[in-house]
MILUM-748574 format. One record per residue (C-alpha): residue number from 1; chain; residue in three letters; x negated, y, z negated. Coordinates in nm, 3 decimals, decimal comma, always signed. Each point is the difference from the previous one (the first is absolute). Layout:
residues N
+-----+---+-----+---------+---------+---------+
|   k | c |   r |    east |   north |      up |
+-----+---+-----+---------+---------+---------+
| NUM | A | ala |       X |       Y |       Z |
...
+-----+---+-----+---------+---------+---------+
end
This chain:
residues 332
+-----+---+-----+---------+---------+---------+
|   k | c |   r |    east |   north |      up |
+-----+---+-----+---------+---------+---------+
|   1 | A | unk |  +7,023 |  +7,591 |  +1,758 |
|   2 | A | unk |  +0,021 |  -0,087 |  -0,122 |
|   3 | A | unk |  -0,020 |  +0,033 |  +0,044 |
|   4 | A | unk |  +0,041 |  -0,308 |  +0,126 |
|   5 | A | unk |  +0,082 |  -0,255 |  +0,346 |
|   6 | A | unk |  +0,350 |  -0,162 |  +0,067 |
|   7 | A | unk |  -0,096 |  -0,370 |  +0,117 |
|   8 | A | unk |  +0,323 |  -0,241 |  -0,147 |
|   9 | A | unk |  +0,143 |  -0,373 |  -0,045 |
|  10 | A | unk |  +0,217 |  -0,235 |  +0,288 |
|  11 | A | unk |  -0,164 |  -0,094 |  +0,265 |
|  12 | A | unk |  -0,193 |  +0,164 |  +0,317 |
|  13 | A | unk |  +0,260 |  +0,063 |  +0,276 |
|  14 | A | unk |  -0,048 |  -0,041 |  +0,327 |
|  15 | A | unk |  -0,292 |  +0,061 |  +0,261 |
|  16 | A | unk |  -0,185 |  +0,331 |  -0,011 |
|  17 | A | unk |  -0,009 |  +0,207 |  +0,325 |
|  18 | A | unk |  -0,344 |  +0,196 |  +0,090 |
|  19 | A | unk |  -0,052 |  +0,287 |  -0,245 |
|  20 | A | unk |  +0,159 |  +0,323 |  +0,191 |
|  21 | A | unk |  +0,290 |  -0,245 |  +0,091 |
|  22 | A | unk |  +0,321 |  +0,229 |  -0,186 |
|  23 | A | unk |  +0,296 |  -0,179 |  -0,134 |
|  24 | A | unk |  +0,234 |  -0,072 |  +0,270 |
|  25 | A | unk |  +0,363 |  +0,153 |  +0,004 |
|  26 | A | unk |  -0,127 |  +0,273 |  -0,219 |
|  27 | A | unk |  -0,115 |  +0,366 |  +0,142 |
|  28 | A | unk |  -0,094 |  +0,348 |  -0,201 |
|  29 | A | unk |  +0,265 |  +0,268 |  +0,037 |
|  30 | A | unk |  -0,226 |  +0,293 |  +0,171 |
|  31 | A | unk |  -0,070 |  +0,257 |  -0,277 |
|  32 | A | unk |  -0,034 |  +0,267 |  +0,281 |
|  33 | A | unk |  +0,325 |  -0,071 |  +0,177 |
|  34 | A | unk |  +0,129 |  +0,009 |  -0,348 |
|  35 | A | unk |  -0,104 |  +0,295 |  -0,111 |
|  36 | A | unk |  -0,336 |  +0,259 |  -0,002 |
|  37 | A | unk |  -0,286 |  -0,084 |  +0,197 |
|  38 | A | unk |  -0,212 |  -0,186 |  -0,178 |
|  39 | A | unk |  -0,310 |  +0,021 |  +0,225 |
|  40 | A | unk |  -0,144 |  +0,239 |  -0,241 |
|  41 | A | unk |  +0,029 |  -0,187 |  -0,390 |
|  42 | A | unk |  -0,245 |  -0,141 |  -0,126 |
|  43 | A | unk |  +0,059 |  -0,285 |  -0,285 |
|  44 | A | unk |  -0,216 |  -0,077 |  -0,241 |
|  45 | A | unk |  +0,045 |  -0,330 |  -0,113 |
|  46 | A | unk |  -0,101 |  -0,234 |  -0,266 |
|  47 | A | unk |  -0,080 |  -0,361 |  +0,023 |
|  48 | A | unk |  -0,097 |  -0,282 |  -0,136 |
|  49 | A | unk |  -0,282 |  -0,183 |  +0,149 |
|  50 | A | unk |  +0,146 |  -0,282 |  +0,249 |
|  51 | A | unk |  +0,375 |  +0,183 |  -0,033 |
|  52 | A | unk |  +0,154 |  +0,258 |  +0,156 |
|  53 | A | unk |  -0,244 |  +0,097 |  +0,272 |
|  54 | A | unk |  -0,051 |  -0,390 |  +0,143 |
|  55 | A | unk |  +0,338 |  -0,063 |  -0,039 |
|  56 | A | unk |  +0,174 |  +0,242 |  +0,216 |
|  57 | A | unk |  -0,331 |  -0,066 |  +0,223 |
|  58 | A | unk |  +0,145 |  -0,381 |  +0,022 |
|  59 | A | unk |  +0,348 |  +0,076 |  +0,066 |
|  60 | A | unk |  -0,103 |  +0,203 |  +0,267 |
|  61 | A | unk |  +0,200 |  +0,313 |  -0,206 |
|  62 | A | unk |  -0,329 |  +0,248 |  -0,028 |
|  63 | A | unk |  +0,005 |  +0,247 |  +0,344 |
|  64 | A | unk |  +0,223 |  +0,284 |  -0,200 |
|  65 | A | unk |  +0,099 |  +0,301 |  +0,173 |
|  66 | A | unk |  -0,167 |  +0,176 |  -0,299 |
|  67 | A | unk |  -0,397 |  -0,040 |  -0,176 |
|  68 | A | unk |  -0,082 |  -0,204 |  -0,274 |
|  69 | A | unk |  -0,270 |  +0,054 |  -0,224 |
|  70 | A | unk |  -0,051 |  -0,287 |  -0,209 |
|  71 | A | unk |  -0,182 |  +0,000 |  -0,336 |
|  72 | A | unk |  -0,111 |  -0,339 |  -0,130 |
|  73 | A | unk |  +0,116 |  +0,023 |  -0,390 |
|  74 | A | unk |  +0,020 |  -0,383 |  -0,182 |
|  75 | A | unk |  +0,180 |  +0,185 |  -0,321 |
|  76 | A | unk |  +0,402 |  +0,133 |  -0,025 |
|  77 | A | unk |  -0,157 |  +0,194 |  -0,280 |
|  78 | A | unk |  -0,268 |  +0,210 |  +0,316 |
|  79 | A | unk |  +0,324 |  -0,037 |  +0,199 |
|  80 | A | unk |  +0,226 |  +0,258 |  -0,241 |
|  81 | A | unk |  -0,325 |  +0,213 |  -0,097 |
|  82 | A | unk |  -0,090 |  +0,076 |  +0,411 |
|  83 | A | unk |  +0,373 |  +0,102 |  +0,008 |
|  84 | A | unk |  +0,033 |  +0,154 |  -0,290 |
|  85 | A | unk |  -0,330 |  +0,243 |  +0,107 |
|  86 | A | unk |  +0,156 |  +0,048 |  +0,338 |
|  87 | A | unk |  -0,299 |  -0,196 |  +0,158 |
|  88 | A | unk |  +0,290 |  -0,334 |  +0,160 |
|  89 | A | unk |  +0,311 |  +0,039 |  +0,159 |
|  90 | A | unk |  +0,095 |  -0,363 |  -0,066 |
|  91 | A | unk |  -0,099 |  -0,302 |  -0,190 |
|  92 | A | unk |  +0,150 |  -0,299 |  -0,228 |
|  93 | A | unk |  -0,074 |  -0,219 |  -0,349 |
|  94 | A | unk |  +0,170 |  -0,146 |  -0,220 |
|  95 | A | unk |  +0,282 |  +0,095 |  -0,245 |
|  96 | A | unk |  -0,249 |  +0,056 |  -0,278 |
|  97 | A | unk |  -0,195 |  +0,355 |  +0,145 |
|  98 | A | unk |  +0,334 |  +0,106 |  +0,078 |
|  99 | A | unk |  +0,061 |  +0,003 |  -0,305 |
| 100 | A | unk |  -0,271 |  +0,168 |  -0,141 |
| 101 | A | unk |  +0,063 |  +0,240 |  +0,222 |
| 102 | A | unk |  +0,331 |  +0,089 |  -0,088 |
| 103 | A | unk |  -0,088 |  +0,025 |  -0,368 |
| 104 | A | unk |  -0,325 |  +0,253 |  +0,056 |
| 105 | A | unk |  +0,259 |  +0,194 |  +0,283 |
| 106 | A | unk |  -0,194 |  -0,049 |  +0,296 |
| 107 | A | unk |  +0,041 |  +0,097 |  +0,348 |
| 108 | A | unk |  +0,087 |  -0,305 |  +0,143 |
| 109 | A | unk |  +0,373 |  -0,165 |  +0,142 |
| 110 | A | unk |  +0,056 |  -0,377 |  +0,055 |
| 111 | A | unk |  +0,232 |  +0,013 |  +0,319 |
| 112 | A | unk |  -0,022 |  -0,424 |  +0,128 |
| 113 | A | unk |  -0,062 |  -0,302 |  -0,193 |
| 114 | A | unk |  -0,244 |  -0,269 |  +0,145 |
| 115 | A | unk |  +0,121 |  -0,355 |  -0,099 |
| 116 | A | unk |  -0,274 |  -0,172 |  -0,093 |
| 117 | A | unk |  -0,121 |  -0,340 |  -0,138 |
| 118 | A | unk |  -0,039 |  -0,096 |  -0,354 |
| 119 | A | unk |  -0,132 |  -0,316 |  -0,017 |
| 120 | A | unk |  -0,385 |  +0,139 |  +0,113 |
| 121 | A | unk |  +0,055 |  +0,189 |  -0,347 |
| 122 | A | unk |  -0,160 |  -0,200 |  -0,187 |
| 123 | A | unk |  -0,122 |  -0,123 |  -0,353 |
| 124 | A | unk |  -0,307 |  -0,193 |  +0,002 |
| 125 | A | unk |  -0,212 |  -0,168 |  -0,261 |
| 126 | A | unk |  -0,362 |  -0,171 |  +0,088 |
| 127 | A | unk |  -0,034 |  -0,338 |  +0,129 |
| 128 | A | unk |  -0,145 |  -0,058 |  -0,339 |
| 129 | A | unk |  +0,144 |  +0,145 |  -0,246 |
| 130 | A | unk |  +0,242 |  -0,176 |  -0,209 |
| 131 | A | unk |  +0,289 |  +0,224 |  +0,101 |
| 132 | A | unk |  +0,293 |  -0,186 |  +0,103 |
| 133 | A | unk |  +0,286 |  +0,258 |  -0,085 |
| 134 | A | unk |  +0,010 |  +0,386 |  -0,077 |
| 135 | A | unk |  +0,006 |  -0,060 |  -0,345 |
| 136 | A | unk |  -0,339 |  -0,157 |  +0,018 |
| 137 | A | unk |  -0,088 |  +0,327 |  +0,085 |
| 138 | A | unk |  -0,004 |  +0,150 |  -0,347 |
| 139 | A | unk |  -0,381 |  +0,117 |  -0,094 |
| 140 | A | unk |  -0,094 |  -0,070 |  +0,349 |
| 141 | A | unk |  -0,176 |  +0,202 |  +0,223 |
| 142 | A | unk |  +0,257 |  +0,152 |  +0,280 |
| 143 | A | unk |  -0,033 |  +0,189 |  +0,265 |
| 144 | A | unk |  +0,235 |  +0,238 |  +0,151 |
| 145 | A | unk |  +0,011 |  +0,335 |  +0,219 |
| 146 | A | unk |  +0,176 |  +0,274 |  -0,210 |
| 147 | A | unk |  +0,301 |  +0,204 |  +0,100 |
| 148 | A | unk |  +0,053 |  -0,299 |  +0,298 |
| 149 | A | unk |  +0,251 |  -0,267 |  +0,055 |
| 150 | A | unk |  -0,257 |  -0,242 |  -0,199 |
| 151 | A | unk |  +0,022 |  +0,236 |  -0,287 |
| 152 | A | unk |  +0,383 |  -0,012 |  -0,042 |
| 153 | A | unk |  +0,027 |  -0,389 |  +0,087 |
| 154 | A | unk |  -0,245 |  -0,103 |  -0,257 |
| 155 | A | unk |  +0,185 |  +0,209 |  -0,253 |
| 156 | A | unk |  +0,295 |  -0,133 |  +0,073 |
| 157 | A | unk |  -0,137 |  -0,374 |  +0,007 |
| 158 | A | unk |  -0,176 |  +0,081 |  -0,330 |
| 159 | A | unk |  +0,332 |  +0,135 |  -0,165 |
| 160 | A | unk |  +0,168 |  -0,331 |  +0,116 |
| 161 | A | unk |  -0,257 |  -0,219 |  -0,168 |
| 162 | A | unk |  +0,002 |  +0,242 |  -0,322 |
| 163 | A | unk |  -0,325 |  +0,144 |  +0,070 |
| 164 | A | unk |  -0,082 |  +0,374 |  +0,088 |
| 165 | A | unk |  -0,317 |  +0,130 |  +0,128 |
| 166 | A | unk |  -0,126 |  +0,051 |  -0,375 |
| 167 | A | unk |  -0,032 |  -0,392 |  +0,014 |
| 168 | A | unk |  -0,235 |  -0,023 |  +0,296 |
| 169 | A | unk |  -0,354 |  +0,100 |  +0,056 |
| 170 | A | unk |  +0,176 |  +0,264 |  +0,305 |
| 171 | A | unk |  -0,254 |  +0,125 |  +0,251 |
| 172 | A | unk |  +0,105 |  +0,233 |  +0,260 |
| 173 | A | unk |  -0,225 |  -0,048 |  +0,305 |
| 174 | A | unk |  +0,041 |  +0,075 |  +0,413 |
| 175 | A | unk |  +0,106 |  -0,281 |  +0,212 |
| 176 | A | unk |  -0,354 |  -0,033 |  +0,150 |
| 177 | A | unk |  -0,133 |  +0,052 |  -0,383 |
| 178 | A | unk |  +0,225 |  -0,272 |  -0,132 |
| 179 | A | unk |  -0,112 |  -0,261 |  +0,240 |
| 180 | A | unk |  -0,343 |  +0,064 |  -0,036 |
| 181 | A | unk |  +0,050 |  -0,069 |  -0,395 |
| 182 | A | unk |  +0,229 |  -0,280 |  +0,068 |
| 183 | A | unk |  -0,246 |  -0,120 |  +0,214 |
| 184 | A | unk |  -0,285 |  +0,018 |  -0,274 |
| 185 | A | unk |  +0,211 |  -0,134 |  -0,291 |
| 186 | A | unk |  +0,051 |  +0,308 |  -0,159 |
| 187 | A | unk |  +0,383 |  -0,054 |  +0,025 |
| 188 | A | unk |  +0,184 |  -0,260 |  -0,127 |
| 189 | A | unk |  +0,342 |  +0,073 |  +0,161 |
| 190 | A | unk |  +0,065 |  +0,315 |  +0,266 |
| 191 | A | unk |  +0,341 |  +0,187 |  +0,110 |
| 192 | A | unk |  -0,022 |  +0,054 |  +0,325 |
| 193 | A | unk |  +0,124 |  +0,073 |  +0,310 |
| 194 | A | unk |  -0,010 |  -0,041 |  +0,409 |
| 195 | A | unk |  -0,336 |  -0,170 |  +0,189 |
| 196 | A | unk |  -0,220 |  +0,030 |  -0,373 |
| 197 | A | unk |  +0,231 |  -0,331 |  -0,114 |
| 198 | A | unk |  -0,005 |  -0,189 |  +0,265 |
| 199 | A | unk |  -0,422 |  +0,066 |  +0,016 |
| 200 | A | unk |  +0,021 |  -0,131 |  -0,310 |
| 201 | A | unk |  +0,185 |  -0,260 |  +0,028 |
| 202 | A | unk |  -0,174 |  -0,157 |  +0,261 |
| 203 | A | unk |  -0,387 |  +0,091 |  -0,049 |
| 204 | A | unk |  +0,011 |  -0,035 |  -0,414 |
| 205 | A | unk |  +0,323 |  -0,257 |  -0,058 |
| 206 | A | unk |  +0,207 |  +0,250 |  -0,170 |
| 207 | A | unk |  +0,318 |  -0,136 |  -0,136 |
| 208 | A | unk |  +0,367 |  +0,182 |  +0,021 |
| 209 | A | unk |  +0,107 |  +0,028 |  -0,315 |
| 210 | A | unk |  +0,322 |  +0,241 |  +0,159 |
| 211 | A | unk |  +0,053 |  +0,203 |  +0,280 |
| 212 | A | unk |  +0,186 |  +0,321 |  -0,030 |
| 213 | A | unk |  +0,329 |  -0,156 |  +0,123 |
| 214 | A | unk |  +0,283 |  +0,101 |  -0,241 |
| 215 | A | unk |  -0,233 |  +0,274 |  -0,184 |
| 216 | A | unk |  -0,006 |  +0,240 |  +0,343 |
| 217 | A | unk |  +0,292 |  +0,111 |  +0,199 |
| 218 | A | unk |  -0,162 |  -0,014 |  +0,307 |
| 219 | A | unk |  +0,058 |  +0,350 |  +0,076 |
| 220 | A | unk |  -0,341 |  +0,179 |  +0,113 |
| 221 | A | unk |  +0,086 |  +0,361 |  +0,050 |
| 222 | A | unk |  -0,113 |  +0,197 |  +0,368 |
| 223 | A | unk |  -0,122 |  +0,365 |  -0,169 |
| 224 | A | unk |  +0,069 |  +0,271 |  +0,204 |
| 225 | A | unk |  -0,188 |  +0,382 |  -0,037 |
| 226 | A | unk |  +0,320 |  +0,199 |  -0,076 |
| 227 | A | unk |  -0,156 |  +0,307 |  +0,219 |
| 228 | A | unk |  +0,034 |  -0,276 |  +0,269 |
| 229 | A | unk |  +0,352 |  -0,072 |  -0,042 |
| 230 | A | unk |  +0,087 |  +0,333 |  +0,023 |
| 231 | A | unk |  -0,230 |  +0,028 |  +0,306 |
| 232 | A | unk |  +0,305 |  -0,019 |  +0,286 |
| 233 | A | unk |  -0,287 |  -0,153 |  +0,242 |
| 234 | A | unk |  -0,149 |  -0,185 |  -0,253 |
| 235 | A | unk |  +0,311 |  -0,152 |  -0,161 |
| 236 | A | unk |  +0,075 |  -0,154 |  +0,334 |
| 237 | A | unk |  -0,330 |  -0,124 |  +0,097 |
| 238 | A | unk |  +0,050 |  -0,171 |  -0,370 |
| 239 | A | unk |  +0,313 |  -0,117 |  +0,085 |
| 240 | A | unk |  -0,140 |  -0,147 |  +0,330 |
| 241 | A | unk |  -0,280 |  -0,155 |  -0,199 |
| 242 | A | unk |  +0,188 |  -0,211 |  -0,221 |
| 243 | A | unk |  +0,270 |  -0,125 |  +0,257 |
| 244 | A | unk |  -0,344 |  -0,146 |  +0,204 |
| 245 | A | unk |  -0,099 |  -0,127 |  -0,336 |
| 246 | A | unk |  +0,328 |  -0,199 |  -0,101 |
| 247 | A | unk |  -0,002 |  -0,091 |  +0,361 |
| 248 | A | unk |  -0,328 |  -0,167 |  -0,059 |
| 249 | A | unk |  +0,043 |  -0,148 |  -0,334 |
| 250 | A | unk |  +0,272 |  -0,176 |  +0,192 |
| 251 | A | unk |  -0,227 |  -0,096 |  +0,257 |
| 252 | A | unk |  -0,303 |  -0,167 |  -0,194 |
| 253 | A | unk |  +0,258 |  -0,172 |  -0,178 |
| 254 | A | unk |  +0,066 |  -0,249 |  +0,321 |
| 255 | A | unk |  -0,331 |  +0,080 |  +0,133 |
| 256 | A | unk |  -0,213 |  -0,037 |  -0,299 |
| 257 | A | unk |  -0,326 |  -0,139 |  +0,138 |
| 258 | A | unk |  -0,033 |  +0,251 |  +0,252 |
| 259 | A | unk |  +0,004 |  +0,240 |  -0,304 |
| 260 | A | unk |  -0,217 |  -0,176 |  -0,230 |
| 261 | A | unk |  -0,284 |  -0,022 |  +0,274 |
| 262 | A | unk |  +0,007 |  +0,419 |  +0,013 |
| 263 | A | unk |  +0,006 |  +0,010 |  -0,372 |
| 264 | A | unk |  -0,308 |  -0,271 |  +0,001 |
| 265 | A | unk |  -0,160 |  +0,266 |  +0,216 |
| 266 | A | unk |  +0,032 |  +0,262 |  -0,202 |
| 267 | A | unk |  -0,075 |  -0,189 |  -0,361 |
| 268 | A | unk |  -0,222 |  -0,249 |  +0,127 |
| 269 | A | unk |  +0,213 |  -0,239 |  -0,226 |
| 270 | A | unk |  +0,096 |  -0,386 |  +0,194 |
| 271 | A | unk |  +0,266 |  -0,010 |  +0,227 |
| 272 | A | unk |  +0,106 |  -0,308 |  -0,177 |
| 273 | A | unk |  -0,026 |  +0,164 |  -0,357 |
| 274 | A | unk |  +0,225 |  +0,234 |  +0,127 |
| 275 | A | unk |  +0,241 |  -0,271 |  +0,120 |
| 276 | A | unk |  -0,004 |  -0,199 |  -0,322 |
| 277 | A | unk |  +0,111 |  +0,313 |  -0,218 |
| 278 | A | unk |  +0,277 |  +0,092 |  +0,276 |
| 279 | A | unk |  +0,135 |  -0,345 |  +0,018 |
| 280 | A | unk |  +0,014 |  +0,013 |  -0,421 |
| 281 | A | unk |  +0,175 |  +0,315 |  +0,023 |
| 282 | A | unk |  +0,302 |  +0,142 |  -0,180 |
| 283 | A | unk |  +0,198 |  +0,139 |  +0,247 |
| 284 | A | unk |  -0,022 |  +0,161 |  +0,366 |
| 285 | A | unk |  -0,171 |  +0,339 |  +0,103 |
| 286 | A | unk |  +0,304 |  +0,290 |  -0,021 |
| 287 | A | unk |  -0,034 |  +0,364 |  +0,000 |
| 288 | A | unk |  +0,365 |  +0,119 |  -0,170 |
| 289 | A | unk |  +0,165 |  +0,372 |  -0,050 |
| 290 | A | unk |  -0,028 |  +0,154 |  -0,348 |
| 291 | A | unk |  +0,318 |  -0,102 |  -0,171 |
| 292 | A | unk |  +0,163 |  +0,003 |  -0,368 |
| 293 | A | unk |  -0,096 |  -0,363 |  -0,087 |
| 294 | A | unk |  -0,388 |  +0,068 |  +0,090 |
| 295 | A | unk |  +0,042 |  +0,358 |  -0,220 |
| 296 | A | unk |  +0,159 |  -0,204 |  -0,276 |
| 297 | A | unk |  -0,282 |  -0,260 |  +0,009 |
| 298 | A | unk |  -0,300 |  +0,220 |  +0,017 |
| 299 | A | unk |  +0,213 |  +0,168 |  -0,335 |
| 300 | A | unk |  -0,057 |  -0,325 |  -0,152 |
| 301 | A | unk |  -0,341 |  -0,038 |  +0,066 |
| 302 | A | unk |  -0,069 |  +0,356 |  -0,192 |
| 303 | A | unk |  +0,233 |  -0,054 |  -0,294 |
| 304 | A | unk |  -0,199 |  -0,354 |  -0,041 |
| 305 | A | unk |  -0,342 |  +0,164 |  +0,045 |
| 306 | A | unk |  +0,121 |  +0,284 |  -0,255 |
| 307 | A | unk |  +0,103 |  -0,323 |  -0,256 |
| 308 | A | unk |  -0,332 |  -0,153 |  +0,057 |
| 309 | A | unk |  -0,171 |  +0,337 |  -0,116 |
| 310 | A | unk |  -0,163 |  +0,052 |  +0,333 |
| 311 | A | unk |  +0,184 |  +0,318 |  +0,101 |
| 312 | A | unk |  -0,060 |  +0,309 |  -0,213 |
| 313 | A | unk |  +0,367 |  +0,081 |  +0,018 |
| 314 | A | unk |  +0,269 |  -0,032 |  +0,216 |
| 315 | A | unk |  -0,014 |  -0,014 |  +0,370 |
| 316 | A | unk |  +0,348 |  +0,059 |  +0,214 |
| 317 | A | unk |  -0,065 |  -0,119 |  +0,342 |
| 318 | A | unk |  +0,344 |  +0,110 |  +0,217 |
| 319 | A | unk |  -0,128 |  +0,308 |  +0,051 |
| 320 | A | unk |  -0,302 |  -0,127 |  +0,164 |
| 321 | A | unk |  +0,250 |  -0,258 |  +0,221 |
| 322 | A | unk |  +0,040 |  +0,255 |  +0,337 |
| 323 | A | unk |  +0,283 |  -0,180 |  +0,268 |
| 324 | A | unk |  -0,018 |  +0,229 |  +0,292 |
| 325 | A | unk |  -0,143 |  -0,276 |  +0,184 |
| 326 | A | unk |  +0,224 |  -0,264 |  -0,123 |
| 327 | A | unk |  +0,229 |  +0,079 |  +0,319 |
| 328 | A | unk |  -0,282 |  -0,054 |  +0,271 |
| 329 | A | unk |  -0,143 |  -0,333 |  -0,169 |
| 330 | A | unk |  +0,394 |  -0,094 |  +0,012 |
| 331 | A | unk |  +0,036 |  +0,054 |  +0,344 |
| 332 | A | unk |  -0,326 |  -0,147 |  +0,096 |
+-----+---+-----+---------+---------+---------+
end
């Protein structure tokens, strides 16, 4: 995303209403009574499969008074590069492409941040291989995606059990990639992230050896195509997009089964695999304004990449940080 999906710890709430049921007590301000008519902007949207798109779906939040195009993109890395080449209006990752993308300039700005779970951010070793901490891990084979959440919280785990990455066999690999060698024992221990864990967890016995809870902030960035913002029409069909989104966060987090069976639809992953990783979560759905304590953290994340010798030089991210929509995520 992680590129990745935001499924956390405590337990289920509630009953689910039907999919299409919206959270009660909540409404969407109308973008048109607010300001241009929107009838003519068209969106175009990234998302993760079983994300964005179902979720909205679910909370009965997806008739806009505007188009949306959306463009199926399982990477925050093909997130920034669609917006950087002016082919997305809209998309979201982690803090990690952001930060790539402020060091090589691009045209992207990170205008929301996604609160997301950390616990399916994982570090797995093989059912058996005699791997019982990460610093069994040195001279083992480990997988990882680069530039990704797994990338940064296997340094980090690595520096805190005086290893680095020159003490592991490190091979970078796609989610779907990395399962398939986990799968035929060419890995003896994987970084990774989102439905890929849990997969194998349950089909191969993988082991956690830690999740990414207390490496990650939790912060995933929304990336915004800064022609977009500065779009008057499009601005506030952005604007209107991401109060229906926090809206629904909020939603699925009291209504989660109703959610999990439209993301089951989408990923063709169980309805109760779903349920296991939300009720092992981290903390609830949120979609938050920019503000200086996410700038200052995402800061952190670049000045530890740049120690860790995975940044070329250094990256300043507050430029990158654009509030104008702080105000209507406030209000929402």
């Amino acid at each position: 995303m992680t590129p990745s999906t935001s499924l956390n710890r405590r337990r289920f709430l509630g009953t689910a209403l039907a999919a299409g049921t919206a959270l009660p007590g909540l409404s969407i301000p109308s973008a048109q009574a607010a300001g241009p008519d929107l009838s003519g902007v068209t969106l175009r949207i990234a998302t993760y499969k079983g994300l964005w798109r179902p979720l909205l779906t679910a909370a009965g939040l997806a008739q806009t008074p505007y188009k949306i195009e959306w463009r199926e993109l399982n990477n925050g890395v093909l997130h920034i590069e669609a917006i950087h080449g002016d082919a997305l209006d809209l998309g979201s990752g982690s803090e990690i492409p952001a930060l790539f993308a402020a060091r090589q300039q691009a045209r992207v700005r990170f205008v929301a941040v996604v609160r997301e779970d950390l616990n399916n951010q994982v570090t797995l070793a093989r059912q058996d291989a005699p791997i019982r901490t990460i610093a069994d891990l040195k001279g083992k084979r480990v997988g990882y995606v680069r530039g990704t959440t797994a990338h940064y919280f296997l340094a980090k785990q690595l520096a805190e059990a005086g290893l680095g990455f020159q003490d592991i066999q490190a091979i970078h690999l796609s989610p779907a990639d990395g399962l398939s060698a986990f799968d035929r024992g060419e890995l003896d221990a994987w970084a990774i992230y989102g439905y890929n864990g849990q997969l194998a967890r349950i089909r191969y016995g993988a082991r956690t050896l830690k999740t990414g809870l207390g490496y990650l902030s939790g912060n995933f960035p929304v990336y915004a195509n800064p022609k977009a913002l500065d779009d008057a029409a499009k601005q506030a069909a952005i604007a209107d997009y991401l109060r229906r989104l926090r809206s629904a966060y909020r939603w699925a987090n009291g209504h989660y089964l109703a959610y999990a069976r439209a993301q089951s639809a989408e990923t063709r992953v169980p309805v109760g695999d779903l349920i296991e990783l939300w009720n092992n979560r981290s903390t609830d759905f949120d979609l938050r304004p920019v503000d200086d304590a996410v700038v200052r953290g995402h800061q952190d994340v670049a000045d530890t990449f740049l120690k860790l010798g995975v940044l070329d030089g250094p990256a300043g991210v507050a430029p990158f940080w654009d509030r104008r929509l702080a105000p209507a995520l406030r209000a929402a």
